[in-house]
Each structure stands twice: as structure tokens, then as C-alpha cells.
C-alpha positions as CSV (number, residue, x, y, z in Angstrom):
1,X,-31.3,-10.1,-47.4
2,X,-29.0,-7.9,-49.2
3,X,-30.7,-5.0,-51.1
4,X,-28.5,-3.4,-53.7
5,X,-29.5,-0.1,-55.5
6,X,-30.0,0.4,-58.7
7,X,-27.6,1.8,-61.4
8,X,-29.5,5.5,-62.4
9,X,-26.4,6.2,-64.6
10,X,-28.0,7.0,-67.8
11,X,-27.1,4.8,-70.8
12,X,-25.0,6.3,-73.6
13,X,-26.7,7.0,-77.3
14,X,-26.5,5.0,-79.8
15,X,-22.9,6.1,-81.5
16,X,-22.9,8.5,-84.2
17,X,-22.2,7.1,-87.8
18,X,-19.2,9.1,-89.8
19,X,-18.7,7.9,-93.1
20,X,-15.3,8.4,-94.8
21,X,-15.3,8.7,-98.7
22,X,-12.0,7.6,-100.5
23,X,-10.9,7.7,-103.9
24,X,-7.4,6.3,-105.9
25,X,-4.4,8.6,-104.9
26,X,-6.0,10.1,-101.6
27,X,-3.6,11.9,-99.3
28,X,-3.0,9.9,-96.3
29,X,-3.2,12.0,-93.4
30,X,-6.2,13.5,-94.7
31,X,-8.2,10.3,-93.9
32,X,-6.0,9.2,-91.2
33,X,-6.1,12.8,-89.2
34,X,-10.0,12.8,-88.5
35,X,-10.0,9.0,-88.5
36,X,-8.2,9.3,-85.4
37,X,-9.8,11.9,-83.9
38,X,-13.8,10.7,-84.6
39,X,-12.3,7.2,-83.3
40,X,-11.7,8.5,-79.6
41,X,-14.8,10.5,-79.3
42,X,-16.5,9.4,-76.4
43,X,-19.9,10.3,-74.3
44,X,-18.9,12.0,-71.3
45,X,-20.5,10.6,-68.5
46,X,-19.8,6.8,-69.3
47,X,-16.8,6.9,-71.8
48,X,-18.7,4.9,-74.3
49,X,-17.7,5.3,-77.8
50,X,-19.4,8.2,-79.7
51,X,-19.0,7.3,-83.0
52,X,-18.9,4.4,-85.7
53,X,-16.5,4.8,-88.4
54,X,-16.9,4.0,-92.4
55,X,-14.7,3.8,-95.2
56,X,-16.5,3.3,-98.6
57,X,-15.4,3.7,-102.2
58,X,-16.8,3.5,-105.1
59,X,-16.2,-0.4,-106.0
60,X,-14.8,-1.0,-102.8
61,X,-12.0,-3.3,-102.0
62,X,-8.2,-2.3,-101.3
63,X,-7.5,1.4,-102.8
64,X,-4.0,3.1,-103.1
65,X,-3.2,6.1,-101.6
66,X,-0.1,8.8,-101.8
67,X,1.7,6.2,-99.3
68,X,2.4,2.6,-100.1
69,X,-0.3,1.8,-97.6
70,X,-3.5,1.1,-99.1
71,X,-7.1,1.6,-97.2
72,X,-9.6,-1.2,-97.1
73,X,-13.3,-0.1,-98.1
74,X,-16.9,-1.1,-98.5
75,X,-18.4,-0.3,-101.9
76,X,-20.8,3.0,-101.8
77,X,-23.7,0.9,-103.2
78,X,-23.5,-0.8,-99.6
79,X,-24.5,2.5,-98.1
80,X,-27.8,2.4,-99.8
81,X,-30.7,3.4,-97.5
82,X,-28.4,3.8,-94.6
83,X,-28.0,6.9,-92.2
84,X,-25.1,9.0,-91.8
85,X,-24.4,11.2,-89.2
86,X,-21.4,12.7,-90.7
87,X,-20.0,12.5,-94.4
88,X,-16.5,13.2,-95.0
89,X,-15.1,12.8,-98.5
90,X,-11.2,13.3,-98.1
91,X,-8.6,15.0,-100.4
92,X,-5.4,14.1,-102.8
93,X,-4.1,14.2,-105.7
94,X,-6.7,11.7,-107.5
95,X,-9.5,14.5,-106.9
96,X,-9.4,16.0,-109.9
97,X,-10.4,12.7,-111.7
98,X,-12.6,11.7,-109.4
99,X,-14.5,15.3,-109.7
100,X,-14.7,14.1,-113.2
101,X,-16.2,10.3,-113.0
102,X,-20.1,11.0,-113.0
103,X,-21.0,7.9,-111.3
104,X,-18.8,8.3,-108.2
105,X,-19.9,12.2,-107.9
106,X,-23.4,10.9,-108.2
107,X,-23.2,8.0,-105.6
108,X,-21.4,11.4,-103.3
109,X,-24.9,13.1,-103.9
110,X,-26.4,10.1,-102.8
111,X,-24.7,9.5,-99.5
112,X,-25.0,13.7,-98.9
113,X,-28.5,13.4,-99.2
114,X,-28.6,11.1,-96.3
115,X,-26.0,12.6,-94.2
116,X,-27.1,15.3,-91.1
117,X,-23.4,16.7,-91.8
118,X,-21.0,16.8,-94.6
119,X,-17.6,17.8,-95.0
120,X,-14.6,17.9,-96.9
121,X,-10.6,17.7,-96.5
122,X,-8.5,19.7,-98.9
123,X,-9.0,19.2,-102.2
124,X,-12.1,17.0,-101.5
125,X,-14.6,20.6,-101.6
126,X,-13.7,20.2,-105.1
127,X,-15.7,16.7,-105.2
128,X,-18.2,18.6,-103.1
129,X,-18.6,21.3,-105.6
130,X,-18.7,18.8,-108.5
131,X,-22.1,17.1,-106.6
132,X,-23.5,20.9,-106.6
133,X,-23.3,20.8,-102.7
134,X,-21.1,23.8,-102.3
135,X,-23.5,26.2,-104.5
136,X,-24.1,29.2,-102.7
137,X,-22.3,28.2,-99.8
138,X,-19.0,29.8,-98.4
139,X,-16.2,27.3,-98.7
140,X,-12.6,26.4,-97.9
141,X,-9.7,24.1,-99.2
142,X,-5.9,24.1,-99.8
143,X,-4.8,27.3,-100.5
144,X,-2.8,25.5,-103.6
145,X,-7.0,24.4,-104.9
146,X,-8.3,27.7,-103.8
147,X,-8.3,29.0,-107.2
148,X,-9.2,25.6,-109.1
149,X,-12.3,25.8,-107.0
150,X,-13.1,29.2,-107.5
151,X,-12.8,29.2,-111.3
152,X,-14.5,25.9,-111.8
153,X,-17.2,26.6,-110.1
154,X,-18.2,30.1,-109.5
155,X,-21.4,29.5,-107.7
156,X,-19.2,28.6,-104.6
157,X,-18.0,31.4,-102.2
158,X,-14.7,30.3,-102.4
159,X,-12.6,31.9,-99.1
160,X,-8.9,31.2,-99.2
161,X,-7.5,31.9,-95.5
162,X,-9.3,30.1,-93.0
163,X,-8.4,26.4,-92.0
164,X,-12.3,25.7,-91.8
165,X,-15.3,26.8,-92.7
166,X,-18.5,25.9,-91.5
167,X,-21.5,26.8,-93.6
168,X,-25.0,25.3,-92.4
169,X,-25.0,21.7,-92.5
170,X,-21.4,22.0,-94.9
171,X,-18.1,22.1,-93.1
172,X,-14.8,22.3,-95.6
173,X,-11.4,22.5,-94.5
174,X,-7.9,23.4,-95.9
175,X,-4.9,21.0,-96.5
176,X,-3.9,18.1,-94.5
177,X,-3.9,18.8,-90.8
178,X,-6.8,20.9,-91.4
179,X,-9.1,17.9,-91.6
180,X,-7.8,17.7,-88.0
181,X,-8.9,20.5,-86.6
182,X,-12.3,20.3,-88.4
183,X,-13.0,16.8,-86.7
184,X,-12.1,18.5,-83.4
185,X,-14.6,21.1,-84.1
186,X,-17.1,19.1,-84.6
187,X,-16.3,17.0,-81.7
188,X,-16.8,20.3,-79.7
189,X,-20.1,20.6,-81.0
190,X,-21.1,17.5,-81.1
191,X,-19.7,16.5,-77.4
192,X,-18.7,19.5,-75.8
193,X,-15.1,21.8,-75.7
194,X,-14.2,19.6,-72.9
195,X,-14.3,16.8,-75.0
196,X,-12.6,18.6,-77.7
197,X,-10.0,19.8,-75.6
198,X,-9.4,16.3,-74.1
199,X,-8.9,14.8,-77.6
200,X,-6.8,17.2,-78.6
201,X,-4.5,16.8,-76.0
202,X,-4.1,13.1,-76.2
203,X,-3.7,13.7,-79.4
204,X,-0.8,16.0,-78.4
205,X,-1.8,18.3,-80.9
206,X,-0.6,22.1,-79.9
207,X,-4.5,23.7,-79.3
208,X,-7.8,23.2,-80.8
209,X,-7.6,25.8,-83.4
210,X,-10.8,28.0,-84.3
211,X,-11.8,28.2,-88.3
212,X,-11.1,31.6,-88.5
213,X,-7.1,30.9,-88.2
214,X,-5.5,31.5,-91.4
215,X,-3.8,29.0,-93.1
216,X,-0.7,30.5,-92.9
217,X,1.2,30.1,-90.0
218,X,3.0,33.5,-89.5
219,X,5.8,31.5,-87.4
220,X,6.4,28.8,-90.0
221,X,6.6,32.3,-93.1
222,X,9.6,33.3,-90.7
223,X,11.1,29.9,-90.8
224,X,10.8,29.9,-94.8
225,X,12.0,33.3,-95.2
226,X,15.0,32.9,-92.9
227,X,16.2,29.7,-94.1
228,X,19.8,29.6,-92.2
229,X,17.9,30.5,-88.7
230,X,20.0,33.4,-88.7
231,X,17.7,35.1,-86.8
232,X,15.8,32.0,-84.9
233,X,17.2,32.5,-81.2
234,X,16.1,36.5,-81.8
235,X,12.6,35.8,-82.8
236,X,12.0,33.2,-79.6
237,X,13.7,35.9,-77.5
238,X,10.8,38.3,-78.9
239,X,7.8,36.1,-78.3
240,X,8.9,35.6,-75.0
241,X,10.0,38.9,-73.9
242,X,6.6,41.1,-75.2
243,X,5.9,42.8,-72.2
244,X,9.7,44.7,-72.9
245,X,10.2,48.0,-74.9
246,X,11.9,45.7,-77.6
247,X,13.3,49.0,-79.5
248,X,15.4,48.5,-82.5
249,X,18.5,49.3,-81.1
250,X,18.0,46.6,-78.5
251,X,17.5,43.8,-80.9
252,X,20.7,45.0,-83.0
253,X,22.4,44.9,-79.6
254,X,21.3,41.0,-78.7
255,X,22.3,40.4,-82.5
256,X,26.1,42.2,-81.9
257,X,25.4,44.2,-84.6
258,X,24.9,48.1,-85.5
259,X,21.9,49.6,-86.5
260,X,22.5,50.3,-89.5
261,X,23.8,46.7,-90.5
262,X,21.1,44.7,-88.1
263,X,18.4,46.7,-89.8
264,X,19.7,46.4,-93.4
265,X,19.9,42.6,-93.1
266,X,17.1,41.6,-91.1
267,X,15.0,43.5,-93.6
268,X,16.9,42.0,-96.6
269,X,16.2,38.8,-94.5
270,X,13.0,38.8,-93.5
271,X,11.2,41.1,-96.7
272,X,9.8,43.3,-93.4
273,X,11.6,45.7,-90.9
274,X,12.4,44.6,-87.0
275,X,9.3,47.3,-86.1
276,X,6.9,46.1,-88.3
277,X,8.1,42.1,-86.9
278,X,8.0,42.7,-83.5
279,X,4.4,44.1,-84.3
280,X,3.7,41.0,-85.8
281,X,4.7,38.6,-83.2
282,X,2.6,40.8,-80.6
283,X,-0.6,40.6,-82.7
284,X,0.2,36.5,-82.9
285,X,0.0,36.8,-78.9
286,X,-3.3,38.7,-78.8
287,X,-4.8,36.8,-81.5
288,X,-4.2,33.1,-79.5
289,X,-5.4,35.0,-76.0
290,X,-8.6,36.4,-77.4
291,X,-9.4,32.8,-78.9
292,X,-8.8,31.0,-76.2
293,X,-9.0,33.4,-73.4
294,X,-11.6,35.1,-71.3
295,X,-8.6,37.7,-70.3
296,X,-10.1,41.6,-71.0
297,X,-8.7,43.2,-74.1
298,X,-6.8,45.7,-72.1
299,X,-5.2,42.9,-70.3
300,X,-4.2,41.5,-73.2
301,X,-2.9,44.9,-74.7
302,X,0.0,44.6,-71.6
303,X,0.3,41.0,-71.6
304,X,1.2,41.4,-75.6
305,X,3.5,44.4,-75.2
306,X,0.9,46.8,-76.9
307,X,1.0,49.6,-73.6
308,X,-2.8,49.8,-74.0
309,X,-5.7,48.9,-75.6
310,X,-6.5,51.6,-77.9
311,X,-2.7,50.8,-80.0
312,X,-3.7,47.5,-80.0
313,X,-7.1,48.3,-81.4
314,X,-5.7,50.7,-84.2
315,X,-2.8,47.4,-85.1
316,X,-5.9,44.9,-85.2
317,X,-7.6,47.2,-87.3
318,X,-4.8,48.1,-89.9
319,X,-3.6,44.3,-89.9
320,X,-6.6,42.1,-89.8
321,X,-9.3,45.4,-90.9
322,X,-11.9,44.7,-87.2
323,X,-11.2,45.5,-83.5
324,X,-9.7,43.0,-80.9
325,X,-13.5,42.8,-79.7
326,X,-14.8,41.9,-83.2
327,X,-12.1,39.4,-83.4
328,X,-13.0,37.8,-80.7
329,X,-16.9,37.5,-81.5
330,X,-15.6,35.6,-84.1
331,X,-13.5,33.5,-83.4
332,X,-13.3,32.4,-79.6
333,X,-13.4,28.8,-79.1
334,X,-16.7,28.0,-76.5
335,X,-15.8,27.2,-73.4
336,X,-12.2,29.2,-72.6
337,X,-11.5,30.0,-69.3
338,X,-9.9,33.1,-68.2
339,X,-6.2,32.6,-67.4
């Protein structure tokens, strides 16, 4: 007789319910982004699926977004008694009137009260605040809504840099792309950095940011300020050359231009001097190494171009106003490896 042995592989949990909450005019990506990524969560182990996904309105039915596409949803009242994992009530331009229509920010309430988690993308704190759920709590959203949120509700500890912020139970994030890296957060915690990490590779998406990131991206101010990429090919020269002296003089000489002229119109170019830029881009180096790294700070100071640690200590401080070490309490991603 053949004996055969029995599977001991542990069965997967039940899958995690997030429920998306849409409104008229809704940008988008800001559904679509964390869509995606909740959609591809699986257990580790047996690759089931880790999460069901929900769309609900307030009627339900077809609803219009900033696209021509249109998002199919169950009415909220369907929700009624149900569990929710994760809430996520997404952002556009229809917020403001949507902050504004009692019943929907009550049936919100409703569905928060049930939720173990709930979040907002962009402008969707602002429904969050109108459902008194952001009271007291610190809180993100597009930089564009940051004041809007702050002045019409002034209970909420409004923070306008980070791309997330996770308060308790209440996670908020900033515009668009944001809600990305929020979902991928919470896949992290939910499932592990691995399966964060995984995801966000897949997803192609450059790294799993930390909510401590500001939402301005220092490369993408250089792109706006120097419009005709006069000076593109010099500042990928810089970010890959750190570990040089990368004196003045030497960037006017890559340029073919004096010092007196490179320095006039990079200035005039760029609002900042070549000094103060190459600073800039050295700090952006350290910053991504001590979120993502396990490398010592003093490694870092050479790998960056800093010489040691203690000038990249006093640039850390007068930039971002804590030490490399404090920066890194606070915002390294679990899990990095040392590279």
C-alpha cells in the first residue's frame, strides 16, 4: 500500500477586507494606485491572496471620475454591519462637495467605525476631517489642500511635508502617487518588508518610500527650475561622482565656462549657488542610504562626498534641524540590509 504524508503547510487567513470609498469627480490614480497594490498582496508562505477589495459609494452604481473612465460601486448602505479591515476614502476634485453632503460624511463615519484601519489619499483627509476622524490627530494631504485642511478644521495637526502620515489607527497621504506608497506601507506591516519590497518591484516603482519623505522631490525642483536642462548632464555628473572634491572651478570647467560666468548663471538658473547644490545632492544620497541602509553613518559621510561624519552631522542639522542618527530613527524602512 502506498502511504502518502500529509500536507503540514499551514493554510492561509482568511483575506483582509479593504474597502475603497469613491465619490463624483475622484482623481483616478488615486483609487487605481492602492487598488493595484492591496490587489497583489499575498501571504507569504502559500501565495494566497491577502486581501478582498471594495468599491462603494454613496448610491452606488457607475460614478465619473477626472478620466472618461467611470468606476463601478456598491451602495455604502450595503456595507451595513460588515467588517472592514482597511478603509480608504480616495481624493479629487469632487471632495470639496462631498465634505459638504451630510449623508455621505455620515455613512463615512459609519464604515470608520467598523474599520480596524482608515486612511485617506489626497484631498480625501478632508472628508476624513469633515467625519471628525482627524481631531487631534497629526495628518497629511496634497500640499495644494494643506492649508484648506488646516483652516477648516483646526482641531487637525495638519503637517504639510511628508508623503504619509500614520497616526494610531489613521494613516493620510499626500497627492496621487502618495496613496501608493501608503498601501505599500501598510503592506509592510501588514505582511512583512519583503512583501512590500516584492510588490513594489513588480510594480516597477523606484523604492518603497518611508512617510517621513517630503513631498517635494529635490530632483524634480531642479528640473522645474532649469527648464531648458541647461544644466541636466552637470547635475547627473554630480550625483554620480560624490565621492570627488567637486570644487566650483571644476564644474565651470565640465560646463566650458569661467567662474565668474558659470557661477552667475547657474545661480541665476537655479535660485542657489553650485556650493550650496552640490550640498544638496549629497544630503539626497545620505538621506536614501540611511532609509534604506544598515551602512554606518561615517560610511555614508564618504560614500556621499561629506569627508567625515561630523560635516555631515553639522549639514543634516542646518538642512533638516536633527543628526544623520535621528534621521534615521525616524525614518528607516524595517527590514534594510546593509549594502
Amino acid at each position: 500500500m502506498t502511504s502518502f504524508s500529509a500536507n503540514t503547510e499551514k493554510p492561509s487567513p482568511a483575506p483582509l477586507q479593504v474597502v475603497f470609498v469613491i465619490y463624483p469627480d475622484i482623481v483616478l490614480l488615486d483609487l487605481a494606485g492602492p487598488l493595484q497594490v492591496f490587489a497583489g498582496g499575498r501571504w507569504r508562505g502559500t501565495g494566497d491572496l491577502a486581501y478582498r477589495t471594495a468599491i462603494v459609494s454613496l448610491e452606488g452604481g457607475r460614478v465619473p471620475t477626472d478620466t472618461v473612465v467611470e468606476i463601478e460601486s456598491e451602495p455604502m448602505a450595503a456595507w451595513k454591519g460588515r467588517e472592514i479591515d482597511t478603509l480608504v476614502v480616495v481624493g479629487g476634485n469632487g471632495a470639496n462637495a462631498a465634505m459638504s453632503d451630510e449623508e455621505f460624511v455620515h455613512r463615512v463615519a459609519g464604515l470608520a467605525g467598523r474599520s480596524k484601519r482608515v486612511c485617506s489619499v489626497c484631498s480625501g483627509a478632508l472628508i476624513l476631517a469633515a467625519a471628525g476622524l482627524l481631531d487631534g490627530r497629526r495628518a497629511t494631504t496634497h500640499w495644494e489642500d494643506c492649508t484648506t485642511l488646516a483652516d477648516g478644521f483646526p482641531r487637525v495637526r495638519v503637517e504639510e511635508d511628508p508623503i504619509y502620515v500614520k497616526d494610531g489607527d489613521i494613516w493620510t497621504s499626500a497627492g496621487v502617487t502618495a496613496g501608493t506608497d501608503m498601501a505599500l506601507a501598510i503592506i509592510a506591516e501588514d505582511l512583512g518588508q519583503e512583501a512590500a519590497l516584492v510588490l513594489a518591484q513588480g510594480l516597477v516603482t523606484y523604492m518603497v518610500r518611508p512617510g517621513g519623505q517630503s513631498q517635494f522631490s529635490p530632483a524634480l525642483e531642479r528640473q522645474r527650475l532649469d527648464r531648458s536642462a541647461r544644466f541636466a548632464g552637470l547635475h547627473d555628473w554630480i550625483a554620480n561622482n560624490l565621492k570627488r572634491d567637486l570644487r566650483v572651478e571644476d564644474l565651470a570647467g565640465r560646463e566650458n565656462m569661467s567662474l565668474r560666468s558659470f557661477h552667475r548663471l547657474y545661480t541665476e538658473t537655479m535660485g542657489t549657488t553650485p556650493g550650496k547644490a552640490v550640498e544638496r545632492v549629497r544630503l539626497e544620497a545620505a538621506r536614501d542610504l540611511l532609509e534604506t541602509t544598515g551602512v554606518s553613518v561615517k560610511s555614508i559621510a564618504v560614500r556621499c562626498g561629506f569627508g567625515d561624519d561630523e560635516r555631515m552631522r553639522r549639514a543634516f542639522v542646518r538642512t533638516t534641524g536633527i543628526s544623520p542618527s535621528d534621521y534615521r530613527l525616524r525614518f528607516r524602512l524595517n527590514g534594510t540590509v546593509d549594502v
